[in-house]
Structure formats: structure tokens, C-alpha cells
C-alpha positions as CSV (number, residue, x, y, z in Angstrom):
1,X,6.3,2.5,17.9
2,X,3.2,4.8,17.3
3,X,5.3,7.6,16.9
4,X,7.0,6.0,13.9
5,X,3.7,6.8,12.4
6,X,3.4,9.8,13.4
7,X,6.4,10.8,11.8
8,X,6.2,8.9,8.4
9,X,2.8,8.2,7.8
10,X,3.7,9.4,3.9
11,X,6.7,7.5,3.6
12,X,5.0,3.9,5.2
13,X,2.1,4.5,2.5
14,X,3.9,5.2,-0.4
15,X,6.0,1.9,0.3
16,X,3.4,-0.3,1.3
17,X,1.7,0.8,-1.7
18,X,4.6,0.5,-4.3
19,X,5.2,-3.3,-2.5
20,X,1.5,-4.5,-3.3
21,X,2.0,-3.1,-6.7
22,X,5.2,-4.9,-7.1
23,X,5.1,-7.7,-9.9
24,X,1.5,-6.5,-10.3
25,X,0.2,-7.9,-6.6
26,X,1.6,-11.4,-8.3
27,X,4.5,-11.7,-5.2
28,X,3.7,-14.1,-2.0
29,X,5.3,-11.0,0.2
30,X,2.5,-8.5,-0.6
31,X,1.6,-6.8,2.0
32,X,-1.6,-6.6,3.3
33,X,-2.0,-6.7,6.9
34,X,-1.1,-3.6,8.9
35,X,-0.9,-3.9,12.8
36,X,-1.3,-0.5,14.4
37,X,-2.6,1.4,17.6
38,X,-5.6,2.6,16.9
39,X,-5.8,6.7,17.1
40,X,-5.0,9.8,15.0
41,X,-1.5,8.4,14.1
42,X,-3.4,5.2,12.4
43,X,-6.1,7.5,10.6
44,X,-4.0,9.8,9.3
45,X,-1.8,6.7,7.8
46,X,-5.0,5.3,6.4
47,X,-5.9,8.3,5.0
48,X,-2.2,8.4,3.4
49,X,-2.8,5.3,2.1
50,X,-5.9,6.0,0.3
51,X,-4.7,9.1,-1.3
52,X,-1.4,6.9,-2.7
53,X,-3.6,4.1,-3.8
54,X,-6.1,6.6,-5.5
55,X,-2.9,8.1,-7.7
56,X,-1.3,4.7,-8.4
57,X,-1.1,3.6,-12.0
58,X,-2.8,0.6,-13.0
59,X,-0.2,-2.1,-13.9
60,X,-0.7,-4.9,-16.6
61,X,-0.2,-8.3,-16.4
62,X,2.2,-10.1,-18.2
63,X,0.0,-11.1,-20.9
64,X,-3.3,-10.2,-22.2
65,X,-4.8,-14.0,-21.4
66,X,-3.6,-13.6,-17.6
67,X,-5.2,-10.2,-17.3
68,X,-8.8,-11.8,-18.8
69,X,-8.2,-14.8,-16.7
């Protein structure tokens, strides 16, 4: 399925990102292994991925006592 990258590099960041994010990284789903061919497809998702993370908004946690915690 390299292709798959190829195609939707933006799309597959912008989701992986928004489901780390979800419920402030506090779900037992979050994402956070990728398993890829390596090559152009992969760094150009990568690269994706660290322009979405860079223009994500920082969430809060539900209270100020987690957060410090």
C-alpha cells in the first residue's frame, strides 16, 4: 500500500495528528506507531506530519491539578 501514501500523505497526517490530540493524548487508542516502506512516500508523510504537529493547538487538560501533575 505505498501508494496510499503517495496519494494522501496530507490527509494520513492531519488524522493521525487530530487522533493523538483527541481527549488531549488521554485515550488508550492514540496512535503512535506508523508502519511504512521506507522511501520518498514515507518522508514526504513525515515531513507532513511535522508541519501538522508544528500548527496544532495546545489542548488543556481537564483541570488545572492534572495539567501540573
Amino acid at each position: 500500500m505505498p501508494h496510499i501514501l503517495d496519494e494522501k500523505a496530507g490527509l494520513l497526517a492531519e488524522g493521525r495528528c487530530g487522533s493523538s490530540q483527541m481527549g488531549v493524548g488521554q485515550f488508550c487508542t492514540n496512535p503512535g506507531v506508523v508502519v511504512a516502506v521506507k522511501g520518498p512516500a514515507l518522508d514526504a508523510f513525515k515531513a507532513q506530519s511535522a508541519n501538522v504537529r508544528k500548527k496544532a493547538v495546545a489542548l488543556r487538560m481537564l483541570t488545572n491539578r492534572n495539567a501540573q501533575a
